[in-house]
GUSEFI-799607 format. One line per 4 residues: number of its first residue (from 1); for each residue x, y, z of N, C-alpha, C. Coordinates in Angstrom, 2 decimals. Example, Ala and Ser with C-alpha at 12.3 -4.5 7.8 and 13.67 -1.06 7.14 Angstrom:
// GUSEFI-799607
1> 13.19/-5.69/7.80/12.30/-4.50/7.80/13.20/-3.30/7.80 | 12.85/-2.25/7.08/13.67/-1.06/7.14/12.90/0.03/7.87
// end
This chain:
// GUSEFI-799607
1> 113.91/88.89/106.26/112.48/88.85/106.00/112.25/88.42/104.54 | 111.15/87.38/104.41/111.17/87.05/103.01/110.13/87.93/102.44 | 110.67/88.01/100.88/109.71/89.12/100.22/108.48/88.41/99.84 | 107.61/89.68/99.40/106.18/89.46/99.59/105.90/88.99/97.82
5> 104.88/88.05/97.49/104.20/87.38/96.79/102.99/87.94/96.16 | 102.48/89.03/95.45/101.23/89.58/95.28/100.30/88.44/93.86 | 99.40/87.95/94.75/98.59/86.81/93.46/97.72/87.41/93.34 | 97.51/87.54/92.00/95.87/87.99/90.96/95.22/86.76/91.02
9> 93.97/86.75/90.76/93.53/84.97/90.47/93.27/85.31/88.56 | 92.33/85.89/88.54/92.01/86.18/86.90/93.03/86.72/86.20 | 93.56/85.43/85.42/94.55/86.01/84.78/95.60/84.73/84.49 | 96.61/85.45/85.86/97.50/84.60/86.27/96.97/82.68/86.67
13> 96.44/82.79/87.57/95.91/81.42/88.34/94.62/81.02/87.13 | 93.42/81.44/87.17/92.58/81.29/85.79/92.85/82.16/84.66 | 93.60/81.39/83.79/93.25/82.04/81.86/92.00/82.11/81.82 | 91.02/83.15/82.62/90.13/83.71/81.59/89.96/83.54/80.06
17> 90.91/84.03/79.87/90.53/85.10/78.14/90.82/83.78/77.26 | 91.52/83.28/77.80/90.82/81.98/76.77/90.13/81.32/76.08 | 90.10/80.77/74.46/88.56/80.68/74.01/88.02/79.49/74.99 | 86.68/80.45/75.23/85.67/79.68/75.83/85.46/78.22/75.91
21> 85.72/77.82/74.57/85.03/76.35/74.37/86.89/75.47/74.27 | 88.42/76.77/74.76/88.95/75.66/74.59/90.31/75.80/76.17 | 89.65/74.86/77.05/90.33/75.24/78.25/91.75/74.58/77.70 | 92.99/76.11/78.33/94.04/75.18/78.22/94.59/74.21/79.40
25> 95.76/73.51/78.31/95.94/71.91/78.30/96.28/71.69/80.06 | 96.32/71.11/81.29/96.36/71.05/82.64/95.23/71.19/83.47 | 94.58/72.29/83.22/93.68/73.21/83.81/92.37/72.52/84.18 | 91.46/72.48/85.10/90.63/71.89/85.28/89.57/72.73/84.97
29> 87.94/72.54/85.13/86.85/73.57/85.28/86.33/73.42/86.54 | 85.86/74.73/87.16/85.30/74.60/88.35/84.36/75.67/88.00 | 82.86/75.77/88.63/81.91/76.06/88.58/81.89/77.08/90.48 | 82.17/78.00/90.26/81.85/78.98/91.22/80.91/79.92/91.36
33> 80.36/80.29/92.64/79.37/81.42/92.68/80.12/82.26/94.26 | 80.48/83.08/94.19/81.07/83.67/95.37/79.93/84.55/95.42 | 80.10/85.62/96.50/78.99/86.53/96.41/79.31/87.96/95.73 | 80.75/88.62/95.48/80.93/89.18/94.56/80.97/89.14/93.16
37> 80.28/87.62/92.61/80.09/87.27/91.29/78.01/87.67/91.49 | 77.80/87.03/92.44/76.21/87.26/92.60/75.90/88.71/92.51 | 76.69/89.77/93.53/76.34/91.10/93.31/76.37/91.94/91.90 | 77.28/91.30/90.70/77.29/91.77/89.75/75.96/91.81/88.89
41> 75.40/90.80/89.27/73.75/90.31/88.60/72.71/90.98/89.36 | 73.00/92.28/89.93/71.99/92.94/91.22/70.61/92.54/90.61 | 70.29/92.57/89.44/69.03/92.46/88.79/68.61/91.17/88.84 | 69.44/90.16/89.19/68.99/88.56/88.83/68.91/88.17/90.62
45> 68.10/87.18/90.77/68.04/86.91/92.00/68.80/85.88/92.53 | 69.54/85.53/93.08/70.90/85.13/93.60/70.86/83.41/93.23 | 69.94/82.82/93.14/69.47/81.49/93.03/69.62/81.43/91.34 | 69.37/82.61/90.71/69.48/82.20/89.52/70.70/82.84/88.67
49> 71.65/83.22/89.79/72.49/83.49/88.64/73.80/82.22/88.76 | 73.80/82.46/87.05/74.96/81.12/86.99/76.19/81.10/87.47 | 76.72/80.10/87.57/78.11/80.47/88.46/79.29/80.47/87.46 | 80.23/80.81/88.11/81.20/81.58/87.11/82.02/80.47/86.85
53> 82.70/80.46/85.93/83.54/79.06/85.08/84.99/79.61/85.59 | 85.73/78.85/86.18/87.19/79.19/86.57/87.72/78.17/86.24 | 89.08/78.07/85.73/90.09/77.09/85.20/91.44/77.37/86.14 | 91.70/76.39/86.67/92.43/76.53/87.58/93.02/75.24/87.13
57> 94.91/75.35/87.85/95.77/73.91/87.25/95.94/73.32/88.61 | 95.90/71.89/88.84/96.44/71.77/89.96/97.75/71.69/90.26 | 98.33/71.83/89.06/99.90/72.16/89.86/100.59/73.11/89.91 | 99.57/74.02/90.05/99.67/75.27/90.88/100.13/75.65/92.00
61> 99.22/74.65/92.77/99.49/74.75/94.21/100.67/74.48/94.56 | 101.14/72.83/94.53/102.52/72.57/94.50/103.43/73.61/94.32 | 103.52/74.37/93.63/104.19/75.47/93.00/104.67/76.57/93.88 | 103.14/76.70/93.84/103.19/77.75/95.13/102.85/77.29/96.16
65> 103.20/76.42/96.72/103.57/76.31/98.46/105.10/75.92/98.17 | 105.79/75.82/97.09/106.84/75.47/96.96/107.98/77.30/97.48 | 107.17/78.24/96.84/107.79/79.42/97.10/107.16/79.95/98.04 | 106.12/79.37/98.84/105.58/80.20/100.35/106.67/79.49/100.92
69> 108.12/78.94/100.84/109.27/78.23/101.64/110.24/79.72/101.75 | 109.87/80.67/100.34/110.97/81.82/99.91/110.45/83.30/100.27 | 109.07/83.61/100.24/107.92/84.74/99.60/107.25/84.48/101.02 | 106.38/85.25/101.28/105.16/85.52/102.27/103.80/85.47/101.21
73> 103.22/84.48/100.77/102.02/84.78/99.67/101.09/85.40/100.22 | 100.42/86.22/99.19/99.18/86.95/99.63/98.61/87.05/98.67 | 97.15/87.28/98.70/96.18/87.79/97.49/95.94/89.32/97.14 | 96.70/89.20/95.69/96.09/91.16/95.20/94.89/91.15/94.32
77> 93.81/90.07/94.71/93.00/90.22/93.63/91.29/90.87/93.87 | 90.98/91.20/93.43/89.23/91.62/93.43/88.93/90.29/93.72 | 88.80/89.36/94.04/88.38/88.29/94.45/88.31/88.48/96.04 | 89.43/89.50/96.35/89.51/89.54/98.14/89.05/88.07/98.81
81> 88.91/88.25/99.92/89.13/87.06/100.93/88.28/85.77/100.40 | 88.00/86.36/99.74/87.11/84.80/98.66/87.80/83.74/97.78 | 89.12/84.80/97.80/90.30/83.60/96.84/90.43/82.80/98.12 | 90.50/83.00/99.48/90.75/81.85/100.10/89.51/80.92/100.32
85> 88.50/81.53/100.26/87.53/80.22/100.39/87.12/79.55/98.85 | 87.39/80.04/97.47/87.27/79.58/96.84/88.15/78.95/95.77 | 89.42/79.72/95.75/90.71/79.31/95.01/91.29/78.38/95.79 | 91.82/78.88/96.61/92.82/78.31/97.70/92.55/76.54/98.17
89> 91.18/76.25/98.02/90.75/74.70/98.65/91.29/73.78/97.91 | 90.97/74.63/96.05/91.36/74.17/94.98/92.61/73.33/94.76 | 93.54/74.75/95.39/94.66/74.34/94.42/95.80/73.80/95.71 | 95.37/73.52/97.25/96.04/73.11/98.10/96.62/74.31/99.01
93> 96.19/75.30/99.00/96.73/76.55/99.70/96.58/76.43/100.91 | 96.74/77.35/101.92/96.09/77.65/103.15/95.56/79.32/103.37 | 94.77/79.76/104.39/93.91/80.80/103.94/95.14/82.04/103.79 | 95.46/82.71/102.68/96.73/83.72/102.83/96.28/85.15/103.33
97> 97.02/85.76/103.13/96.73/87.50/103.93/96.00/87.79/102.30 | 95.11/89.02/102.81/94.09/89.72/101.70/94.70/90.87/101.35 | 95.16/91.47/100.15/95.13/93.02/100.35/93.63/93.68/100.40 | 93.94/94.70/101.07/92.42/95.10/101.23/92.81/96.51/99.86
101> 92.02/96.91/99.59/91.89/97.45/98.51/91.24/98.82/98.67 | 91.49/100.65/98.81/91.22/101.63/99.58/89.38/101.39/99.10 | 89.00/102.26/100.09/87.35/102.54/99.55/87.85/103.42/98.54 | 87.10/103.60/97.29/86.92/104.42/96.64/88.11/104.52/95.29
105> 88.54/103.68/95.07/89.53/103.49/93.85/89.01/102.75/93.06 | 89.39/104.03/92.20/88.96/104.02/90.95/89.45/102.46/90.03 | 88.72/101.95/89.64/88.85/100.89/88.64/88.83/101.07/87.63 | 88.94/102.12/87.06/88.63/102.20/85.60/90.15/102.37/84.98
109> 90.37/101.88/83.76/91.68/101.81/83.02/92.12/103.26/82.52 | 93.12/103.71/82.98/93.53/104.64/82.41/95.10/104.77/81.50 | 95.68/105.85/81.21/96.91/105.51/79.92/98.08/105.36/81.37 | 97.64/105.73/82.93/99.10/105.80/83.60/99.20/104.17/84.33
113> 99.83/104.27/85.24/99.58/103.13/86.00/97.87/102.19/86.50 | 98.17/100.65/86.63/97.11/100.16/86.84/96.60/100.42/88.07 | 95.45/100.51/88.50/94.81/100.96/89.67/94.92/99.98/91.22 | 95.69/99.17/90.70/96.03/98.28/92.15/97.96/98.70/92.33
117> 98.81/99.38/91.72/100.02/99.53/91.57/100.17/100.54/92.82 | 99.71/101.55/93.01/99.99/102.43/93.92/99.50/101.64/95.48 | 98.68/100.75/95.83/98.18/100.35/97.18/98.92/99.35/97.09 | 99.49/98.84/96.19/100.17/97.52/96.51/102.18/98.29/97.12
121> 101.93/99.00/96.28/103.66/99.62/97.01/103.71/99.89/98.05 | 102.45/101.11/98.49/102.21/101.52/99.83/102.32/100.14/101.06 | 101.09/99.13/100.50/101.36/97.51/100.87/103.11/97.34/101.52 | 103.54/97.40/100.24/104.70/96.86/100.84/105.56/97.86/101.53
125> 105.54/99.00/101.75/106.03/99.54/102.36/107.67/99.71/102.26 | 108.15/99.74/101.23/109.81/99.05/101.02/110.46/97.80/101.15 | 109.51/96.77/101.86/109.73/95.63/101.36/109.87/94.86/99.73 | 110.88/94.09/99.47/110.84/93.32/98.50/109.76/92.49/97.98
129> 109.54/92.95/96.94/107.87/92.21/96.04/108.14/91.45/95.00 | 107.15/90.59/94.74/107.56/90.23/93.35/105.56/90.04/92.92 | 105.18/90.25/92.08/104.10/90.47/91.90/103.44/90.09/90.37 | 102.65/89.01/90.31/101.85/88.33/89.32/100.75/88.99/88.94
133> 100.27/89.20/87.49/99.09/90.01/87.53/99.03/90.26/85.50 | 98.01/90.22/85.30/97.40/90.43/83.81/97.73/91.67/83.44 | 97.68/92.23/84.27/97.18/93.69/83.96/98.22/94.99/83.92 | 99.59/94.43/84.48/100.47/95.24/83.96/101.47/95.66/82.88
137> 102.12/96.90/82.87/102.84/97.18/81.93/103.54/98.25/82.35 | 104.43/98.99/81.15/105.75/99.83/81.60/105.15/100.81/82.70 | 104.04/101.51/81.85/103.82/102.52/83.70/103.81/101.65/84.96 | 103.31/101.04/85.45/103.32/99.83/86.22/104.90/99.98/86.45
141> 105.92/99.63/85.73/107.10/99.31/86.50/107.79/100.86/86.64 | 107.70/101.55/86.02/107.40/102.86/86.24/107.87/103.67/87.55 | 106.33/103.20/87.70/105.29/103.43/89.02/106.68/102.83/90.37 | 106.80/101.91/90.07/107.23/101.12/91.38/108.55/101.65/91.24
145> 109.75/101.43/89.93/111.08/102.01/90.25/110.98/103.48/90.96 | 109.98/104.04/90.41/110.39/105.75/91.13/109.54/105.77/92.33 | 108.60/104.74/93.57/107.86/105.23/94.04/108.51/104.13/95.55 | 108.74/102.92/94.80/109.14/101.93/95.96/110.46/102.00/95.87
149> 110.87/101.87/97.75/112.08/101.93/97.83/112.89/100.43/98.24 | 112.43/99.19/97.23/113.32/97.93/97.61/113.32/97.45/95.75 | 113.89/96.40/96.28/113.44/95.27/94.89/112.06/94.68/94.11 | 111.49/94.62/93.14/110.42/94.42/93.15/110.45/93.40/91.34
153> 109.50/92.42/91.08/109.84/92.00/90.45/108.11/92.39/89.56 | 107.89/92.45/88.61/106.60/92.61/87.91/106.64/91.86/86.48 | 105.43/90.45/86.69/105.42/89.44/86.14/104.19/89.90/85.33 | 104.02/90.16/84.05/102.70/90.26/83.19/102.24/88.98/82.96
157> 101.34/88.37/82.87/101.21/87.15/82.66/99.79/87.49/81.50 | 99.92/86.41/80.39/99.42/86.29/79.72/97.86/86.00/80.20 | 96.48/86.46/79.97/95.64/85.78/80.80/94.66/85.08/79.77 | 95.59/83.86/78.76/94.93/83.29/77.86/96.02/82.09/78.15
161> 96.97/82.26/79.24/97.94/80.91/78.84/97.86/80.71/80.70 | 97.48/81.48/81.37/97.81/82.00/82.83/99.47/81.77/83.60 | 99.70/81.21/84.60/101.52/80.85/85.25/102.00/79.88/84.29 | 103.05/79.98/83.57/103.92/79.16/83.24/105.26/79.06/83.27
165> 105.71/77.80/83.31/106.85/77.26/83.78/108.28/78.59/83.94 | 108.58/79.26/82.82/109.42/80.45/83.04/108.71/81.60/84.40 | 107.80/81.90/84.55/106.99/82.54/85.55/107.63/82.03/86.98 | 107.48/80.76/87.35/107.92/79.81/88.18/109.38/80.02/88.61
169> 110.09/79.82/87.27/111.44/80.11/87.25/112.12/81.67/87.60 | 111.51/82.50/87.25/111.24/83.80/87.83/111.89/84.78/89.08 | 110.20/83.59/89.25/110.05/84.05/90.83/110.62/83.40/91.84 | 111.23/82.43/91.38/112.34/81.99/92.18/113.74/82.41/92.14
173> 113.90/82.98/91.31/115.53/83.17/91.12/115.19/85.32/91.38 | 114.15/85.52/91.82/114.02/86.85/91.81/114.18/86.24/93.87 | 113.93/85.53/94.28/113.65/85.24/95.72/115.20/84.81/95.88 | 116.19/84.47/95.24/117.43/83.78/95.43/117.91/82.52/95.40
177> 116.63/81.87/95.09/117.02/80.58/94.68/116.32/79.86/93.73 | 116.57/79.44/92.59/115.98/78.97/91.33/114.92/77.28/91.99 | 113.89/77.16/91.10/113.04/76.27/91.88/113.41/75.07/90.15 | 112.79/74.32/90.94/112.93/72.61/90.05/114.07/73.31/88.95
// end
């Protein structure tokens, strides 16, 4: 069974945190409005709120359909099933599995593990992971050596530079076979 793939989009796939006025070097702009960007504006009426700026690379995709050959990809992001109608067209994907995310978890940052670390183990169930994401750190791996019972790989990714080339390299040689 090939191991599982967990994608963030903010972050990893779009450098966000990047200065504003300076997209990095590959990356394209795309102008999105999903409806979990609209609900954030409950006060603005849906017509007028602006759509959200995402930087996305296109050789991304390539990339990753290169390791959906090794990995099972899926989305771990608050974007839910919207990365496939709105990331995914982008960057050449096809629609992937969603994690669904429990009712009622907590989002808020705390000093232990990140709040998607515990549903994503459960997720895998002892399957082998390897998992992309902004937002982790030592509790995070932590979390998974003492809680999951397989291999698991945990990629911090910068979310001012987003996937790069060592990332790639990674997650391929964490799957068993090194890519380009």
């Amino acid at each position: 069974m090939r191991p599982l793939l967990y994608l963030d989009v903010d972050g990893p796939l779009n450098p966000y945190a990047a200065k504003p006025h300076r997209r990095p070097d590959g990356y394209t702009t795309h102008r999105m409005k999903p409806e979990s960007w609209v609900a954030r504006h409950r006060y603005t009426p849906a017509h007028r709120v602006k759509p959200l700026r995402v930087w996305l690379h296109p050789g991304h995709g390539p990339r990753l359909r290169e390791l959906a050959e090794r990995y099972q990809l899926g989305w771990a992001t608050t974007w839910g099933a919207e990365a496939n109608t709105f990331i995914a067209p982008v960057l050449g994907l096809p629609d992937l599995p969603v994690v669904e995310w429990p009712s009622g978890t907590s989002r808020e940052r705390t000093d232990g593990p990140f709040w998607k670390t515990g549903p994503l183990v459960e997720h895998a169930r002892g399957r082998p992971f390897a998992w992309v994401d902004d937002e982790l750190g030592p509790a995070d791996e932590d979390f998974v050596a003492a809680r999951h019972g397989g291999p698991a790989l945990l990629l911090r990714i910068d979310a001012r530079l987003g996937l790069r080339e060592a990332d790639f390299i990674a997650l391929g040689a964490f799957a068993g076979r090194p890519t380009r």
